[in-house]
N, C-alpha and C positions, 0 to 999 in steps of 0.2 A: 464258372470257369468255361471258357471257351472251348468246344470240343476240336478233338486235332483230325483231322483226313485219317483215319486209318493207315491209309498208304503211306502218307508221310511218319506216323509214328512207326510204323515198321521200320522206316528206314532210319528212324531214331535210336530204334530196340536193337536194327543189327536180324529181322529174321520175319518174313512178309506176315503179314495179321490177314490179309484177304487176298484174292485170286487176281490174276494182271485186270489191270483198268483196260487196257487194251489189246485185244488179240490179232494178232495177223497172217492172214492164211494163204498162201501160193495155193493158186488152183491151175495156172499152165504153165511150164516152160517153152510154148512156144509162141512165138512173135511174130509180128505183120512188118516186122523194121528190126535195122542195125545199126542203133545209137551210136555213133564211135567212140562213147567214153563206157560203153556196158562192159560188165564183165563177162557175160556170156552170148551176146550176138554181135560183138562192132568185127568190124571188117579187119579187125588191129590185131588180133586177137593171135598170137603164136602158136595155140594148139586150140582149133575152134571144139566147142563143144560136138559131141557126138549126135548125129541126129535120133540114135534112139532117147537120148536125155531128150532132145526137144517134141519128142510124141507125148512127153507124159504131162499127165494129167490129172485131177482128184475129180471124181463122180458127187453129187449133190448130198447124197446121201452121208458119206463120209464127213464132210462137210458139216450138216444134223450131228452127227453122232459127236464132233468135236465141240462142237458149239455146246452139247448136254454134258460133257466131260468136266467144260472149263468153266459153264454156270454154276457147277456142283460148288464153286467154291465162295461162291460170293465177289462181287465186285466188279465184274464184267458190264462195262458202259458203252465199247466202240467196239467197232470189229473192222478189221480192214482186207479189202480182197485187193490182190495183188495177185504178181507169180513172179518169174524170171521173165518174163513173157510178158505177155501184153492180155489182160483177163477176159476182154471183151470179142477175143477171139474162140473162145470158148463156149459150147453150145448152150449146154446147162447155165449161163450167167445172170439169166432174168431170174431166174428160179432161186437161184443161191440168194440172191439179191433180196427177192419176197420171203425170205425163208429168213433173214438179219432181219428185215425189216417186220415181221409177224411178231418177235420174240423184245418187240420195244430198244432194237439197241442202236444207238450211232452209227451210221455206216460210211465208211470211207471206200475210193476207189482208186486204185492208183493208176492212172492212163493215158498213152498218146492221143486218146480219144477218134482215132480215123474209125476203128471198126464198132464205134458205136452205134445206138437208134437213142438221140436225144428224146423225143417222145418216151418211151419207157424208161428211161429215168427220171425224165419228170413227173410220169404218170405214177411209178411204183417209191415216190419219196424218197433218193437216194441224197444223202445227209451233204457228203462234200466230196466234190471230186480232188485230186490232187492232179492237175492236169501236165502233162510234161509238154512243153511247147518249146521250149529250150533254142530260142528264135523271135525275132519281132520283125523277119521280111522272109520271103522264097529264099535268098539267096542261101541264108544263114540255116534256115531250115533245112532244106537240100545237104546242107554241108557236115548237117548233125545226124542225117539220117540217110545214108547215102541210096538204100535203095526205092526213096520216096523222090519220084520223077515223074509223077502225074500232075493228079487232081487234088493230092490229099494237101495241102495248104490251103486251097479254095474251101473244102470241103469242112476241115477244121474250123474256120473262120468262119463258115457260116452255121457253123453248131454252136461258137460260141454267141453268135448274134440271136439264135433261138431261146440258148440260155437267157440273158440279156434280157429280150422280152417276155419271157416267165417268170421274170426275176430271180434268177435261179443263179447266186453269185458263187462262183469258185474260187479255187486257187490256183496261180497258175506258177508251174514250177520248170526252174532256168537254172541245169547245170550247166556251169559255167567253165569253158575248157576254150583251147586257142581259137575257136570255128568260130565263138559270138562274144567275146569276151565284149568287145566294143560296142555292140549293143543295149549295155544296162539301163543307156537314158530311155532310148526307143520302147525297151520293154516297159518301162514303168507308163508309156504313154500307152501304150496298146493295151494296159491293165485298164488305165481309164475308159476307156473306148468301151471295154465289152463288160466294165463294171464288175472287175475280179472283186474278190472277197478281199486279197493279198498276193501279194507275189513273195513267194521264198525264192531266192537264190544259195545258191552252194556249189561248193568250188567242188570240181570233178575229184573225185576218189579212184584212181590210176593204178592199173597193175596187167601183167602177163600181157604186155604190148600194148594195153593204151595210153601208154606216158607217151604215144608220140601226138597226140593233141593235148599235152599239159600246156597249161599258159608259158610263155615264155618270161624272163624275169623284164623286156620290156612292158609287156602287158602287166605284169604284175604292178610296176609303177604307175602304170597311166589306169588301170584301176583305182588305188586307193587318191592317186594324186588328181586325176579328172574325172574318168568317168563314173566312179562312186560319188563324188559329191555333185554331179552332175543331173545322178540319177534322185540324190536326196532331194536335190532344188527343182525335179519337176514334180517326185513325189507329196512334198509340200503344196506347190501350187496346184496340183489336180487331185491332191484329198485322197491317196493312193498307201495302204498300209503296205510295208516288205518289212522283210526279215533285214534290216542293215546293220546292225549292232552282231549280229552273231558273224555273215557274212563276213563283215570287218577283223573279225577274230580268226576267222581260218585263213583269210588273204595275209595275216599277220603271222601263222604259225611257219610259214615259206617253207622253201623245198617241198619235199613229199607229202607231207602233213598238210590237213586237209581242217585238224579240229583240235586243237587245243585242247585237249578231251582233262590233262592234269589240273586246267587250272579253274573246273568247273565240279568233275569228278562224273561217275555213273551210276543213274538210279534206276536202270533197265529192270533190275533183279526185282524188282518191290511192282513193277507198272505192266514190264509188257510181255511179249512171249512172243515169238513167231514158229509156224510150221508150215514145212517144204511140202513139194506134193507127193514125198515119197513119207511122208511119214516122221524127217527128222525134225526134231525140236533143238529150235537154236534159243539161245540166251538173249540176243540184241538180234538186231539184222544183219549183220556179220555171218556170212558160212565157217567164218573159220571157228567160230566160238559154239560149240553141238555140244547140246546137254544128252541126249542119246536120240532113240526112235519110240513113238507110239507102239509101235511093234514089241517093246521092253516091258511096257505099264502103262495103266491109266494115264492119263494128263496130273491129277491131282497128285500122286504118287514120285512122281518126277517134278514136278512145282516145288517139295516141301523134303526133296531127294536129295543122297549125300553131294551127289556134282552141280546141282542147283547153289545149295547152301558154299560150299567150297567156292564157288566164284563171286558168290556176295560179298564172301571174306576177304578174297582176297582183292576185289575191287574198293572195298573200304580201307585196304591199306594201301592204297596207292598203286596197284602193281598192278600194269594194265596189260593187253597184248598190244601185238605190233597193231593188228587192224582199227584198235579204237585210237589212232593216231589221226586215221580216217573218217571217225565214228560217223555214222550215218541215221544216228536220233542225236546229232549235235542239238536241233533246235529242241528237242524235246527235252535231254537232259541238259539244257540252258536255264529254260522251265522252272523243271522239277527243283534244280536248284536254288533257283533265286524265290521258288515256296519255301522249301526246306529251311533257309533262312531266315526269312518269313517270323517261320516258325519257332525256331528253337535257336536263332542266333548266328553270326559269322560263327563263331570259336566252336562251338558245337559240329559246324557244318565241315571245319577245318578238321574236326578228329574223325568224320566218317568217311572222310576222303583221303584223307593219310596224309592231308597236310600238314605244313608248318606254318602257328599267324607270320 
């Protein structure tokens, strides 16, 4: 008999059998830039965050001690550093880095990539970056980041041409909102160019005064009606992987919604875990969804915890919140899904998600 992923049979049984496959750790909320689709640096912002929120930060060590929390429980493969911020603005980064990469795990980085040193990531093995380039010319870029008015375009381009010849392939990531929507084709050629790994796209996820760069519903047509299939036919012709199938599904869910999140359902509870730099522990990446704080209990403790369990349930009956409307591991629980399946069946997959065939 064929053995099932652990993870997947958990989310068969209804109740995790091992610890998230993936963990994700904010180490700053502070930032080199103000994306105008962020929910806590863009310019759009009706009550901007406070600057003491943007001083903090997580020390290396804390970092260790999370990491030996959440191996306690088996099954940990990737780790992702991130923040509200930008990670590579952070002193301690190398160190966090060599400290993922000593313990054998997958390591991802989430970044504009300006405040980098490409040499020590290529020299300390860093797995994949997830790069936000969210632009394929100055203009578009400029327009997505309004206080980048130098060098840092130059600058980016030619890290990613270093990567290039180390062969060091990333991914490069394009939230898509009114400032580049028209860019799709272009970025898929610029992917070729520096020989990304993939390009994900995803439509901006909009609140507390960034809806004023939502796509307009003309963009929204000239999207799926040109520039999507536009960007299909040069990704064809230059051998270039994107996310376009999921893509196509959120530009389908219109208005505010971002992710059709009902008609695929959410396996966050069984896979991932994220934690803030203050300590809280969220369910998905969502702040609005907080299982409690570090400060309450061990990591393992709160994994296998009544508020843990509680939103398994009730995301297997269908009953979501407003923000997974938005979900922002669409492409991952796209995934998990179509394993899940895989696995144990449409019908199956339809009773863990609260559907109806």
């Amino acid at each position: 008999m064929k053995r099932v992923d652990p993870r997947l049979l958990g989310m068969h049984l209804g109740r995790p059998l091992t610890g998230p496959d993936t963990l994700h750790i904010d180490i700053t909320n502070g930032c080199n830039t103000n994306c105008v689709t962020c929910w806590d640096h863009s310019p759009h912002l009706r009550v901007p965050r406070p600057q003491r929120w943007k001083r903090q930060r997580i020390d290396s060590a804390t970092v260790c001690d999370i990491l030996n929390e959440v191996s306690e429980l088996g099954g940990l493969r990737s780790v992702i550093l991130s923040g509200m911020g930008e990670p590579f603005t952070h002193p301690d980064i190398y160190e966090m880095i060599a400290e993922v990469k000593r313990r054998g795990l997958y390591l991802t980085i989430i970044t504009n990539l300006v405040a980098a040193d490409p040499e020590r990531i290529i020299s300390l093995g860093v797995d994949q970056l997830l790069i936000g380039l969210h632009a394929a010319s100055p203009e578009a870029y400029r327009a997505f980041h309004p206080n980048f008015v130098n060098d840092e375009w130059q600058r980016v381009l030619a890290m990613l041409t270093r990567f290039r010849e180390a062969g060091r392939r990333y991914k490069h990531i394009h939230v898509i909102c009114r400032e580049n929507a028209h860019e799709l084709p272009a970025m898929i050629r610029q992917a070729a160019e520096y020989q990304a790994e993939q390009v994900n796209f995803k439509l901006a996820s909009l609140r507390e005064g960034t809806e004023a760069v939502r796509i307009t519903e003309e963009q929204r047509q000239r999207l799926v009606q040109r520039w999507l299939p536009e960007a299909k036919d040069e990704a064809a012709r230059l051998s270039v992987s994107a996310n376009f199938e999921v893509f196509a599904d959120q530009l389908r869910a219109g208005e505010e919604a971002t992710a059709p999140i009902e008609d695929i359902g959410c396996f966050m509870g069984y896979s991932y875990a994220r934690i803030l730099v203050d300590g809280t522990v969220l369910f998905c990446c969502s702040p609005e969804v907080v299982i409690g704080n570090l400060a309450d209990g061990p990591f393992p403790d709160l994994w296998d915890g009544p508020r843990w369990n509680q939103i398994r349930a009730q995301l297997r009956r269908g009953e979501y919140f407003s923000a997974c409307h938005q979900c922002g591991k669409f492409n991952m629980n796209h995934s998990l899904s179509q394993r899940f399946e895989q696995a144990f069946g449409q019908e199956r997959l339809y009773q863990v998600t609260g559907r109806k065939p």
